[in-house]
DSSP file (Angstrom, degrees, kcal/mol; ACC not computed):
  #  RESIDUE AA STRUCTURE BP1 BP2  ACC     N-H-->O    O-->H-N    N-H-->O    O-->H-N    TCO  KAPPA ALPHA  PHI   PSI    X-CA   Y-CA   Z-CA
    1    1 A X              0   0    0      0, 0.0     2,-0.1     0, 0.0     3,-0.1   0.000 360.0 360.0 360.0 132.3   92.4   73.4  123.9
    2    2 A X     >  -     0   0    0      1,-0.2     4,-1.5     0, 0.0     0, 0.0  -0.400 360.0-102.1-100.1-168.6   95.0   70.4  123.4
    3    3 A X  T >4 S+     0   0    0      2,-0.2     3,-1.3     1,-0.2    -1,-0.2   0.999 120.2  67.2 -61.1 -55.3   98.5   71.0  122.4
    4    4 A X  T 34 S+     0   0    0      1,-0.3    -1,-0.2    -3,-0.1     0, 0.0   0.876 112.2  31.5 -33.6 -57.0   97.6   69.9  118.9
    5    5 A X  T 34 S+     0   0    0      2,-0.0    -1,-0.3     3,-0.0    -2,-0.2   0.895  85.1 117.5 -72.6 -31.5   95.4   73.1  118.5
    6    6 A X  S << S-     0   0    0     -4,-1.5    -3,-0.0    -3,-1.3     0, 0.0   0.019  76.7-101.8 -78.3 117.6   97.1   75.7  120.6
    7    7 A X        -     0   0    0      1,-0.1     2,-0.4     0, 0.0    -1,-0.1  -0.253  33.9-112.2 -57.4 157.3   98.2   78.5  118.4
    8    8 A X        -     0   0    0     -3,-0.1     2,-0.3     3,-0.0    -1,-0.1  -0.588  41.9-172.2-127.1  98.3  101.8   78.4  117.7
    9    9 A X    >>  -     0   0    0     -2,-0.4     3,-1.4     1,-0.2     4,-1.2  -0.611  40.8-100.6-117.0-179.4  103.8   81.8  119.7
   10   10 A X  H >> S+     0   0    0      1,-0.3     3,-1.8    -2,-0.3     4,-0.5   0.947 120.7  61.5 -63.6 -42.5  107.1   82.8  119.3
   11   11 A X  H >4 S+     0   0    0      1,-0.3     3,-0.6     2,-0.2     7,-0.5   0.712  94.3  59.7 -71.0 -25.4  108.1   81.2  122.2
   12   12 A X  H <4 S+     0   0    0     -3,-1.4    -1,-0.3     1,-0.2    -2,-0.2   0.796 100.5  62.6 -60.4 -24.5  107.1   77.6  121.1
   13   13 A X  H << S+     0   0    0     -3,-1.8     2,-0.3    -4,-1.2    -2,-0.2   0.848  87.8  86.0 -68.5 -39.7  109.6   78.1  118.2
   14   14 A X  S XX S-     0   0    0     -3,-0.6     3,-5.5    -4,-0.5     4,-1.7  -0.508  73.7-139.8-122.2 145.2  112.5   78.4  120.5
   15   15 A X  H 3> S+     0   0    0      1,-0.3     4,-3.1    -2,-0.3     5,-0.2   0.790  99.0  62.8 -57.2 -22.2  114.6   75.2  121.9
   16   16 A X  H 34 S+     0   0    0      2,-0.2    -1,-0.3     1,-0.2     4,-0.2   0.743 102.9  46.9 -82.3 -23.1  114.9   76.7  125.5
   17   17 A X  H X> S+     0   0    0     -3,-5.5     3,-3.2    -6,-0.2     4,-2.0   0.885 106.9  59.4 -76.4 -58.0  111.2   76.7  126.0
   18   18 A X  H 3X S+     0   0    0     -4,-1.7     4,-2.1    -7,-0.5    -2,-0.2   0.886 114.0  34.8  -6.2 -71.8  111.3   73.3  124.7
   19   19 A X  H 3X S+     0   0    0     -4,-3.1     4,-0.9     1,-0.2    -1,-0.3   0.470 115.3  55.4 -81.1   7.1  113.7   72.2  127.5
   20   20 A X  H <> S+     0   0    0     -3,-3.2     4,-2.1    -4,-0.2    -1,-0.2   0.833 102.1  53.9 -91.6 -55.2  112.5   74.2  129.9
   21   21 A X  H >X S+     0   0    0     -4,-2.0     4,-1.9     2,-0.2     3,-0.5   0.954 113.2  42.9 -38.3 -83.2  109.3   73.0  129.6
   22   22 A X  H >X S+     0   0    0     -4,-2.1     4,-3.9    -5,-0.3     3,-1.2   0.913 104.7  63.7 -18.4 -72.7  110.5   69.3  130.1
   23   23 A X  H 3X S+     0   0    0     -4,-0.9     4,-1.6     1,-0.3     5,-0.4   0.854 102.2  52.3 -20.1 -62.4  112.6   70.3  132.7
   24   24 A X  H <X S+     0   0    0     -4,-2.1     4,-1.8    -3,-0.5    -1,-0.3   0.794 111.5  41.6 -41.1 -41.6  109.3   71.2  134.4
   25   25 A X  H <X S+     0   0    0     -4,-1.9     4,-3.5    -3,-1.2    -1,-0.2   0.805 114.0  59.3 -77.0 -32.7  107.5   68.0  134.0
   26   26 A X  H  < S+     0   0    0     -4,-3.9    -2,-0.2    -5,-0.3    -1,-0.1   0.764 110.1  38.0 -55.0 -28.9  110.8   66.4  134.9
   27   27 A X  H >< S+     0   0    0     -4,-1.6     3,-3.2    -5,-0.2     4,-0.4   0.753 110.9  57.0 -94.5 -58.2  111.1   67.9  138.1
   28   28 A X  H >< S+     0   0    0     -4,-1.8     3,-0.8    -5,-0.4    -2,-0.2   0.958 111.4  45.7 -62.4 -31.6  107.5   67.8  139.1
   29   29 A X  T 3< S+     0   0    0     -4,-3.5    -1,-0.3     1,-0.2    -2,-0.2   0.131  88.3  92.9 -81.4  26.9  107.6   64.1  138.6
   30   30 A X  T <  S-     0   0    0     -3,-3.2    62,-0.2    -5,-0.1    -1,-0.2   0.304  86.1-135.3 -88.6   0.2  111.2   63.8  140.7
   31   31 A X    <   -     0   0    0     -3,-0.8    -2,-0.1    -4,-0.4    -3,-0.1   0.790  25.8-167.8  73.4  -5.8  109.3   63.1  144.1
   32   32 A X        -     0   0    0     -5,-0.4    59,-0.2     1,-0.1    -1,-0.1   0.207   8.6-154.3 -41.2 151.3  111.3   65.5  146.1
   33   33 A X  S    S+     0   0    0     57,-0.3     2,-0.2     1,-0.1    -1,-0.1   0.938  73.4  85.1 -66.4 -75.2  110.5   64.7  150.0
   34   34 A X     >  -     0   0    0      1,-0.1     4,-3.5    51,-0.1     5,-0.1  -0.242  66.3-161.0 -45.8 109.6  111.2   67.7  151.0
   35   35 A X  H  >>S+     0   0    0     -2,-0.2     4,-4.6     1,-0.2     5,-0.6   0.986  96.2  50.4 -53.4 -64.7  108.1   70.3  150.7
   36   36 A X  H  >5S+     0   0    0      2,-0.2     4,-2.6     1,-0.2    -1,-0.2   0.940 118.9  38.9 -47.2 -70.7  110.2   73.3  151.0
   37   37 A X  H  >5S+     0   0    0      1,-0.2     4,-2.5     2,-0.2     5,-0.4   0.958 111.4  52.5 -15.4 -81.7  112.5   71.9  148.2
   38   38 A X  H  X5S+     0   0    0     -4,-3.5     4,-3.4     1,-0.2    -2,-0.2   0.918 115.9  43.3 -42.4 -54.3  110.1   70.4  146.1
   39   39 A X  H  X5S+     0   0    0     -4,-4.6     4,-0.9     2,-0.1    -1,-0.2   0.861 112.0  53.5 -62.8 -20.5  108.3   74.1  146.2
   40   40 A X  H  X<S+     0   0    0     -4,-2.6     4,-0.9    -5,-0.6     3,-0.5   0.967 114.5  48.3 -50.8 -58.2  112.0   76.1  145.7
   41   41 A X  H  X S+     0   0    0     -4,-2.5     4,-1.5     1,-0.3     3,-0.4   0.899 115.2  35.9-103.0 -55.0  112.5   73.6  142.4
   42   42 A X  H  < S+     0   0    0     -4,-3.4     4,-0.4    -5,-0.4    -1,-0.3   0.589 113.1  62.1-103.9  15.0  109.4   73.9  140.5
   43   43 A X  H  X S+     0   0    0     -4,-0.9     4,-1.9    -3,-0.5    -1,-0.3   0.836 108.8  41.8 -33.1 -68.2  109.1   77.7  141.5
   44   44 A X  H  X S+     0   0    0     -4,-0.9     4,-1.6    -3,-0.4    -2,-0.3   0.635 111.8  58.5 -99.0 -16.9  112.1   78.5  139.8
   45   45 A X  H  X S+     0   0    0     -4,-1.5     4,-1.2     2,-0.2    -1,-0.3   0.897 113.1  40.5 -81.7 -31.3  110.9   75.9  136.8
   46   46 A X  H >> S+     0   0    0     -4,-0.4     4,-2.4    -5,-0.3     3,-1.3   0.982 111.7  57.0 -54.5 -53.0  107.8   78.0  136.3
   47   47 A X  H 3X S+     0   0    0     -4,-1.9     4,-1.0     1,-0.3    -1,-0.2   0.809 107.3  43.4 -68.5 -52.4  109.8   80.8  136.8
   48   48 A X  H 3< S+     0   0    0     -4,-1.6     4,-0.5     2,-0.2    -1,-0.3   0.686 114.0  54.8 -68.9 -13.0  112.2   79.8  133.8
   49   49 A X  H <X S+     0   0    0     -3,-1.3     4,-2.0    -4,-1.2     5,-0.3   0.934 111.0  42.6 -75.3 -65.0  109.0   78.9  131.5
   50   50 A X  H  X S+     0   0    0     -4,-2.4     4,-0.9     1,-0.2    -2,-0.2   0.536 111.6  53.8 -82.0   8.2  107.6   81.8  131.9
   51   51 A X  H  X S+     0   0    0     -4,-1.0     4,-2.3    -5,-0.2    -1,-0.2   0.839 108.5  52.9 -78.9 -58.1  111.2   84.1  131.5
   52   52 A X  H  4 S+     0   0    0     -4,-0.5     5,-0.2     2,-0.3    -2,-0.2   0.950 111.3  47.8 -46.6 -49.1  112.0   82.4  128.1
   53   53 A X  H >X S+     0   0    0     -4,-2.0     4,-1.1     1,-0.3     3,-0.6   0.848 105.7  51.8 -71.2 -44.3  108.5   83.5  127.1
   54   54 A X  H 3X S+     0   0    0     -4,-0.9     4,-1.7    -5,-0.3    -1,-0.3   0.819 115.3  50.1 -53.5 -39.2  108.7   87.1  128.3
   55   55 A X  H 3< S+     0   0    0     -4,-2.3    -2,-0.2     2,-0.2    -1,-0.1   0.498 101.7  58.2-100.2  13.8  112.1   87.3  126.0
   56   56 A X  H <4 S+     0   0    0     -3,-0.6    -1,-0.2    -4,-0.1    -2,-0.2   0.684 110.3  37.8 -97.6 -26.4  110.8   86.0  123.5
   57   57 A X  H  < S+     0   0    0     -4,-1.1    -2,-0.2    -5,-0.2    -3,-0.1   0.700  92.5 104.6 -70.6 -22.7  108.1   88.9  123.3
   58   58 A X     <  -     0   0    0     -4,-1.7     6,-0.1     1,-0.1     3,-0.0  -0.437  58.1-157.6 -63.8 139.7  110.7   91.8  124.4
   59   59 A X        +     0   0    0      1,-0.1    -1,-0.1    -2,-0.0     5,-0.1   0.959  67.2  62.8 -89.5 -65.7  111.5   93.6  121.6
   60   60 A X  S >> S-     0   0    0      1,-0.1     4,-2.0     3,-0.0     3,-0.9  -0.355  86.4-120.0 -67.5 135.6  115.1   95.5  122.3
   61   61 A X  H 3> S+     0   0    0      1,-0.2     4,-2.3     2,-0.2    -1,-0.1   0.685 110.1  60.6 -52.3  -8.5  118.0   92.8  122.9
   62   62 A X  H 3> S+     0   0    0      2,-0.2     4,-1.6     3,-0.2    -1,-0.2   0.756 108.2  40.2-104.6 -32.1  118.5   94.3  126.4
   63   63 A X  H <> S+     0   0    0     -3,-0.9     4,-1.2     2,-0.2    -2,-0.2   0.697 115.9  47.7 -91.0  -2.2  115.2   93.5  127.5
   64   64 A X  H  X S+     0   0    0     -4,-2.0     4,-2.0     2,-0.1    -2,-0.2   0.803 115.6  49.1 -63.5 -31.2  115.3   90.3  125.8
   65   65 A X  H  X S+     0   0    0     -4,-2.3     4,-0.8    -5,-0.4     5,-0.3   0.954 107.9  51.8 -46.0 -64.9  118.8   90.1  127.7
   66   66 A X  H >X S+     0   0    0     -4,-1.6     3,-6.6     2,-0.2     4,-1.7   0.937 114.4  47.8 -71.7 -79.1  117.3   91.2  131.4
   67   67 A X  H >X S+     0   0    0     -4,-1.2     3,-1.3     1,-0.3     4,-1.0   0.718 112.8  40.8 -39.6 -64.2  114.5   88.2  130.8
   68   68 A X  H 3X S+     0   0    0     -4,-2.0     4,-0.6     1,-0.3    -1,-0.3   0.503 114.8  52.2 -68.7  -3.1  116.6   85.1  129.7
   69   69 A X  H <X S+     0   0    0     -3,-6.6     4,-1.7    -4,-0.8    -1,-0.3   0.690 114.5  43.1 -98.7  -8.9  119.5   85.8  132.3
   70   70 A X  H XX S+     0   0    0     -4,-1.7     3,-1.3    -3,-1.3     4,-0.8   0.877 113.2  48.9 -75.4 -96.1  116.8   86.0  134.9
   71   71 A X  H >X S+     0   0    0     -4,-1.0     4,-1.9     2,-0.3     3,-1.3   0.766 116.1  50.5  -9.6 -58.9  115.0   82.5  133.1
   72   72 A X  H 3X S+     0   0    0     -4,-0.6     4,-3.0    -5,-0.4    -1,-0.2   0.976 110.5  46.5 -66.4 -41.7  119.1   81.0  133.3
   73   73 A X  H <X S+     0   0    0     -4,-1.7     4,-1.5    -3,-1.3    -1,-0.3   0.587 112.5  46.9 -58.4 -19.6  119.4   81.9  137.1
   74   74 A X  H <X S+     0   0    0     -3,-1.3     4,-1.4    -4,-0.8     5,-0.4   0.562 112.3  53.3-127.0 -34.2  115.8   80.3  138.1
   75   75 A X  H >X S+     0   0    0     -4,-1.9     4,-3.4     1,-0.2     3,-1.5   0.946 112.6  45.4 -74.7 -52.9  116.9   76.9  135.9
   76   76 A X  H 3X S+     0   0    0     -4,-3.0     4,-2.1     1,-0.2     5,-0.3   0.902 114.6  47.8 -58.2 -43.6  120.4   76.8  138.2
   77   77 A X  H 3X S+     0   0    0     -4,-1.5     4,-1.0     1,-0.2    -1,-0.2   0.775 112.6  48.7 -85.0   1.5  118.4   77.4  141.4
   78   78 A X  H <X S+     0   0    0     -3,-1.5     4,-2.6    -4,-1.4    -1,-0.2   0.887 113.3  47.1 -65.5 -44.1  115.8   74.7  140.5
   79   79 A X  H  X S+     0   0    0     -4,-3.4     4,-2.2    -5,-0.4    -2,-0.2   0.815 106.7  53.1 -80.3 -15.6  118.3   72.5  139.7
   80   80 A X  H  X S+     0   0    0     -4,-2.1     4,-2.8    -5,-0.3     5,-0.3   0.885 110.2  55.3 -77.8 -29.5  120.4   73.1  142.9
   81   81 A X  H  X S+     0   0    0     -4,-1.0     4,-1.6    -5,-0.3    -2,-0.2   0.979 111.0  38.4 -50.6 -50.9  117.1   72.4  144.8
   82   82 A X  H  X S+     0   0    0     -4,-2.6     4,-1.1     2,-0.2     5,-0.5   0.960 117.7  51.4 -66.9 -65.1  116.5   69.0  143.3
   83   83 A X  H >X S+     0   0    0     -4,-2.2     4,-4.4     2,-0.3     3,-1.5   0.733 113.2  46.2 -60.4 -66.4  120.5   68.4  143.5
   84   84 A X  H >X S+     0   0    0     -4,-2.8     4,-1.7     1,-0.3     3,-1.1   0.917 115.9  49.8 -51.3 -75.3  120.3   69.6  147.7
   85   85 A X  H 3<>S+     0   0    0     -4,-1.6     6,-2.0    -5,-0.3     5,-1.4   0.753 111.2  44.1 -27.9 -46.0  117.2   67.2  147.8
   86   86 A X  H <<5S+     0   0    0     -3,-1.5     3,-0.4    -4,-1.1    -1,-0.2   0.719 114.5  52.5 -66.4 -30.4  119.2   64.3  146.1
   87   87 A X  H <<5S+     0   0    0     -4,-4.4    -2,-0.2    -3,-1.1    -1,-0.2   0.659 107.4  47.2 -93.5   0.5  122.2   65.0  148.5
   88   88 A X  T  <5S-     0   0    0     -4,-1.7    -1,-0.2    -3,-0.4    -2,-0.2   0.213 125.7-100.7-126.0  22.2  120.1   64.9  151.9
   89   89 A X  T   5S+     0   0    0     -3,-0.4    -3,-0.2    -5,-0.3     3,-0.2   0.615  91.0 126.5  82.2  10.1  118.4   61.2  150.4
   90   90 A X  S   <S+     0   0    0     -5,-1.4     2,-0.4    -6,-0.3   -57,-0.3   0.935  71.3  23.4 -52.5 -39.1  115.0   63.6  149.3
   91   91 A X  S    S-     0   0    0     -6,-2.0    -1,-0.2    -7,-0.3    -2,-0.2  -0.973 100.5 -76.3-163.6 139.3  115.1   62.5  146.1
   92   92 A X     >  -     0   0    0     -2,-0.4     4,-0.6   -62,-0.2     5,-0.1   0.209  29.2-143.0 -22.3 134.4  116.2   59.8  143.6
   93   93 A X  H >> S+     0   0    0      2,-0.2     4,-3.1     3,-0.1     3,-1.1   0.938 102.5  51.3 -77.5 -69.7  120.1   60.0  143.0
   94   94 A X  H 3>>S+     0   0    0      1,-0.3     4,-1.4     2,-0.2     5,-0.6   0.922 106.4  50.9 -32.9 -84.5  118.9   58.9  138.9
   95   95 A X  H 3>5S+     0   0    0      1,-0.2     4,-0.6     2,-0.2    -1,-0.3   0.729 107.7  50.1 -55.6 -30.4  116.5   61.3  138.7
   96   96 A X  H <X5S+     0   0    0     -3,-1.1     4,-2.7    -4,-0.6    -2,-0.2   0.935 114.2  55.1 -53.0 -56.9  119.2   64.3  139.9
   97   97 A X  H  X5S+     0   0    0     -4,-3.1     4,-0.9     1,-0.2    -2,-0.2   0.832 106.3  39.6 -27.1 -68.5  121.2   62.8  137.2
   98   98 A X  H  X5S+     0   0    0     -4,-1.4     4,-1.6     2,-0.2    -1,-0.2   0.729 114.5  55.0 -71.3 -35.1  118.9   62.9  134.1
   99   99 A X  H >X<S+     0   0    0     -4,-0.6     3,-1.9    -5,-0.6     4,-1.5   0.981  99.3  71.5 -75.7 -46.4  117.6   66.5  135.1
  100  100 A X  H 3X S+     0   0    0     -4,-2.7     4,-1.1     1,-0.3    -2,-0.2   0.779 100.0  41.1   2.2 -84.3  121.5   67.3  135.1
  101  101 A X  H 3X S+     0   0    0     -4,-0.9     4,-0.7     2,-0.2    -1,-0.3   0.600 110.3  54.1 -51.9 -27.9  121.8   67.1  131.7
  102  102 A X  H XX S+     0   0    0     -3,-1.9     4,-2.4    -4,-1.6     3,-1.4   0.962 111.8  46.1 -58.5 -72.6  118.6   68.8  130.7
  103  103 A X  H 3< S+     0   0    0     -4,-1.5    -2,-0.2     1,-0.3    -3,-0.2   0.442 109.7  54.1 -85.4   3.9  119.4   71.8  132.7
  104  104 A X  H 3< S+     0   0    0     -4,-1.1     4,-0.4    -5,-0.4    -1,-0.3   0.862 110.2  51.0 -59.7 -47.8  123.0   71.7  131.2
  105  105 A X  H <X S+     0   0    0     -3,-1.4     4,-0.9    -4,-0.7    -2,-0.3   0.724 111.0  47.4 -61.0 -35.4  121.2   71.7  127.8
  106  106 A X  H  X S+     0   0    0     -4,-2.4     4,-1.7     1,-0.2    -1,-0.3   0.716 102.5  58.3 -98.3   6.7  119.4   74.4  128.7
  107  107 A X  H  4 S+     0   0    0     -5,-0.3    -2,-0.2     2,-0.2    -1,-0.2   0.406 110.0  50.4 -88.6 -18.2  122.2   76.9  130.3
  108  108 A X  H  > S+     0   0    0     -4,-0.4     4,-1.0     3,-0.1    -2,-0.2   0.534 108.1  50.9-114.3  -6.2  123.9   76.7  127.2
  109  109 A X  H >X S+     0   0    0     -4,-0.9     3,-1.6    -5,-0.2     4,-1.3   0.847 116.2  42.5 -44.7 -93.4  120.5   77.6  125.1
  110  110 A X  H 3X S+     0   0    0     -4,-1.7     4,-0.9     1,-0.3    -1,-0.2   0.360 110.4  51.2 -55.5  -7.6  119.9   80.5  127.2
  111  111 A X  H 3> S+     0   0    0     -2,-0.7     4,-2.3     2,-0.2    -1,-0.3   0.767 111.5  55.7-111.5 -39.2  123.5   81.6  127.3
  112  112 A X  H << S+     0   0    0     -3,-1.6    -2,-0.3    -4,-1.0    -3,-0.1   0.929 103.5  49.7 -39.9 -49.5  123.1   81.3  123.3
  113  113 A X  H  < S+     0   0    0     -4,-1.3    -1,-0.2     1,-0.2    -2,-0.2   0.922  99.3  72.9 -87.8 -35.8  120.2   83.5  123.1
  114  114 A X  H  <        0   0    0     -4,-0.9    -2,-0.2     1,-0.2    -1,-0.2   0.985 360.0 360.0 -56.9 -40.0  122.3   86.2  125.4
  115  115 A X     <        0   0    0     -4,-2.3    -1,-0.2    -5,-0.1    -2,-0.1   0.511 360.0 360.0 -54.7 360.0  124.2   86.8  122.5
């Protein structure tokens, strides 16, 4: 199944999977050095794909609440992973950069959908 066909779920609809998503690809092509890093970071990006996606299927705001503050916490520790990696010469100073701003963009999504 390519994207093009792939039925359409609530969770495609909403911009924080969007960026999340990115985020993911963004990160697995960042190069980290560090193994341990590199697995920390895109751990916690899975982690935040697949939280968004659980809250978008939870029915009561409180369990959409529990999933997407979980999904915000797993984008900050992804991103401190690439960041530690960028700050011990693991991984491209540019490429910390650019994910920076994605995972800004998506910490105030997600803090939007806790509301």
């Amino acid at each position: 199944m390519t994207a093009t066909t792939r039925p359409r779920l609530p969770f495609h609809r909403l911009a924080a999977y969007q960026v999340a998503a990115e985020l993911l690809v963004a990160y697995k092509n960042a190069d980290i050095r560090d193994a341990k890093l590199r697995f920390e970071c895109l751990k916690s990006a899975k982690s935040v794909c697949c939280n968004v996606a659980e809250g978008s299927g939870r029915f009561t705001q409180a369990d959409k609440a529990r999933a997407f503050t979980i999904a915000r916490g797993e984008a900050l520790e992804a991103y401190a992973a690439l960041e530690v990696a960028g700050l011990s010469g693991d991984a491209d100073e540019e490429v910390v950069e650019r994910c920076l701003a994605l995972t800004d963009r998506l910490y105030g999504l997600l803090t939007g959908l806790l509301r």
